[in-house]
N, C-alpha and C positions, 0 to 999 in steps of 0.2 A: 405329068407334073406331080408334084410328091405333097403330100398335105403339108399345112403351114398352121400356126396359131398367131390368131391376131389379138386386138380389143375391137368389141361389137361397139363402142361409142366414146367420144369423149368423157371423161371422167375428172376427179379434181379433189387436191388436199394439201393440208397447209397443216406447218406447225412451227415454235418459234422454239430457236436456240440460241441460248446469250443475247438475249433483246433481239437478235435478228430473225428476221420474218421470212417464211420460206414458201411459197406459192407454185404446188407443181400441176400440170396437167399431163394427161395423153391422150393421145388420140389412132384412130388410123389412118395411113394414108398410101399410098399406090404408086405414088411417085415424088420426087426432089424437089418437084415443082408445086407439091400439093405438102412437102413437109416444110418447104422454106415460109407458104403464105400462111399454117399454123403460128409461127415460130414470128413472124411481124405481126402476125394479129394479138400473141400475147404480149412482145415487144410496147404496141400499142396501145394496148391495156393497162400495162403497168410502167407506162414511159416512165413515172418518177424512180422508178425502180433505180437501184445500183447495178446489178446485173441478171442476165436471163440466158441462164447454160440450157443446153439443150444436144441430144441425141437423135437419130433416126437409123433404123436398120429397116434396108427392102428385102424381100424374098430371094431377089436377084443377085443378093452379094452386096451391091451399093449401101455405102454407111456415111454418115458426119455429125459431125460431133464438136463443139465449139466451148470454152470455156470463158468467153465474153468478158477480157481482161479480167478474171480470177487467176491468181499461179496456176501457171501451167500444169495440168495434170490434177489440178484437185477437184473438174467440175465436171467436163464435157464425158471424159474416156469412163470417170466412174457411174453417169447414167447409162453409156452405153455399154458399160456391163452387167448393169442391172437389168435391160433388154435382153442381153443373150443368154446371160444365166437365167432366164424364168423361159426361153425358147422362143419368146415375140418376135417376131417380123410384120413386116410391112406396118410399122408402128412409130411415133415420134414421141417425146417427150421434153419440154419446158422445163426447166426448175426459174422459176424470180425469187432473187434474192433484194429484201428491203434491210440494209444495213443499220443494226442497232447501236454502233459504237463500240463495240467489243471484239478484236480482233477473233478469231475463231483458231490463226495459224493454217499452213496445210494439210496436218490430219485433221483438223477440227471442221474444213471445209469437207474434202474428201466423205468423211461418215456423213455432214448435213446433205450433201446431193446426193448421195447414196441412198438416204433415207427417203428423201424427196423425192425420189425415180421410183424407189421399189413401194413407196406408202402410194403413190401416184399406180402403179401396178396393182396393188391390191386393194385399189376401189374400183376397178374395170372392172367389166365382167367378160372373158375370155370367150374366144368362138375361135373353132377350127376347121376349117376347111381343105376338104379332100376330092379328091377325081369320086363323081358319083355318076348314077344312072339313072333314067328317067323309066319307069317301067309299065307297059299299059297293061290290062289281065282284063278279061270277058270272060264272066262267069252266068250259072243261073242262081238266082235267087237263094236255091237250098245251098249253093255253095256259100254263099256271102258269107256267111257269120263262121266260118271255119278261116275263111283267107283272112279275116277282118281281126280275125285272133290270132294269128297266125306271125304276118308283116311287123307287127311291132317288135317281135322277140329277136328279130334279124337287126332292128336299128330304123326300120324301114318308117318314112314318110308318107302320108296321103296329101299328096296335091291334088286332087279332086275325084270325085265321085257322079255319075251320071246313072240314073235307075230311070232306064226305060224296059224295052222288051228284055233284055237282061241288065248286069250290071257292067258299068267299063269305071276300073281306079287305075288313077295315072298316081304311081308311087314313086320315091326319090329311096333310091338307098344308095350307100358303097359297090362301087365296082363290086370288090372283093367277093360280096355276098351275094351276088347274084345268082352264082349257081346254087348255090345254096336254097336261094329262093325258087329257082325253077325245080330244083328238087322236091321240094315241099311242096308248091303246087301238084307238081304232077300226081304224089303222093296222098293230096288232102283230094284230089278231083279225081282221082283214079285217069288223070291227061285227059278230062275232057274242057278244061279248063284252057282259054287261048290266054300266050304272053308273048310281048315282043317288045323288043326292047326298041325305045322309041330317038333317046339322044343321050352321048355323054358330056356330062356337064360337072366344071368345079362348082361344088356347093358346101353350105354350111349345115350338118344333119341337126346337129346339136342347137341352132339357132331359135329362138323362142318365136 
């Protein structure tokens, strides 16, 4: 599977143009069925609303896009190119519009959910996810603080540490880097260092 960027969590922004009130969120989500119960939960939120555009792109290709009685084309398609132009997948996004009385026209719409998507994108905070590797290594003691300086400069993760009669760290990195990393081991331990690689898994390196 190929890495993808998503949003690490729901997120949320608003601003008014021409008295009218613009309420976006986003979020992530994994499936149709997980972007539709978003999309009613904000529905339901802002039932007095006028309208609630909304986009979703999955990794898988699957998209939709609705412009919830706005002219056609001024709501739904330009959030959901506000998604692909910033490279988001598996991702959904809201706009509610609370109408001020001032017609906006349809380039006046157009640029307000535009703005609404991509100001709603840049309150997220981005995470991406790639094919990674779970890697275990047994070392002794005088090796520790060489590997331990080592693993970070690759990208690498510590998912845990065990110090008993020697040391065993189960580290997360990139496929990619893995030779690289047994390289290094062998290099920093002169091979007496054990590594074996335990599972591979999509994960998020960059995740906090």
């Amino acid at each position: 599977m190929e890495a993808y960027t998503t949003v690490k969590e729901l997120a949320e922004s608003a601003f008014t143009e021409r008295r009218s009130r613009f309420l976006s969120a986003i979020t992530p989500v994994s499936t149709p069925e997980e972007a539709a119960e978003f999309v009613a939960a904000r529905r339901a939120r802002y039932h007095d609303a006028a309208h609630t555009v909304y986009a979703y792109l999955l990794r898988d290709g699957s998209q939709k896009y609705s412009d919830d009685g706005e002219p056609q084309g001024t709501g739904g398609l330009p959030v959901l190119e506000v998604l692909r132009k910033n490279g988001l997948s598996d991702v959904a996004v809201a706009v509610t519009r609370y109408f001020g009385g001032i017609l906006l026209g349809a380039g006046g719409l157009t640029r307000a959910y535009t703005r609404g998507a991509a100001d709603a994108v840049a309150a997220a905070k981005r995470i991406t996810y790639a094919p990674c590797a779970v890697v275990e290594v047994r070392c002794d003691y005088n090796q520790y603080g060489r590997i331990q300086n080592a693993y970070p400069k690759l990208g690498a993760k510590l998912l845990s540490s065990d110090f008993a009669t020697d040391v065993t760290l189960h580290l997360l990195m990139a496929q990619e880097v893995v030779p690289e990393f047994m390289d290094t081991l062998t290099e920093l331990t002169a091979a007496t260092a054990q590594a074996r690689l335990l599972e591979e898994v999509f994960a998020a390196l960059d995740e906090a």
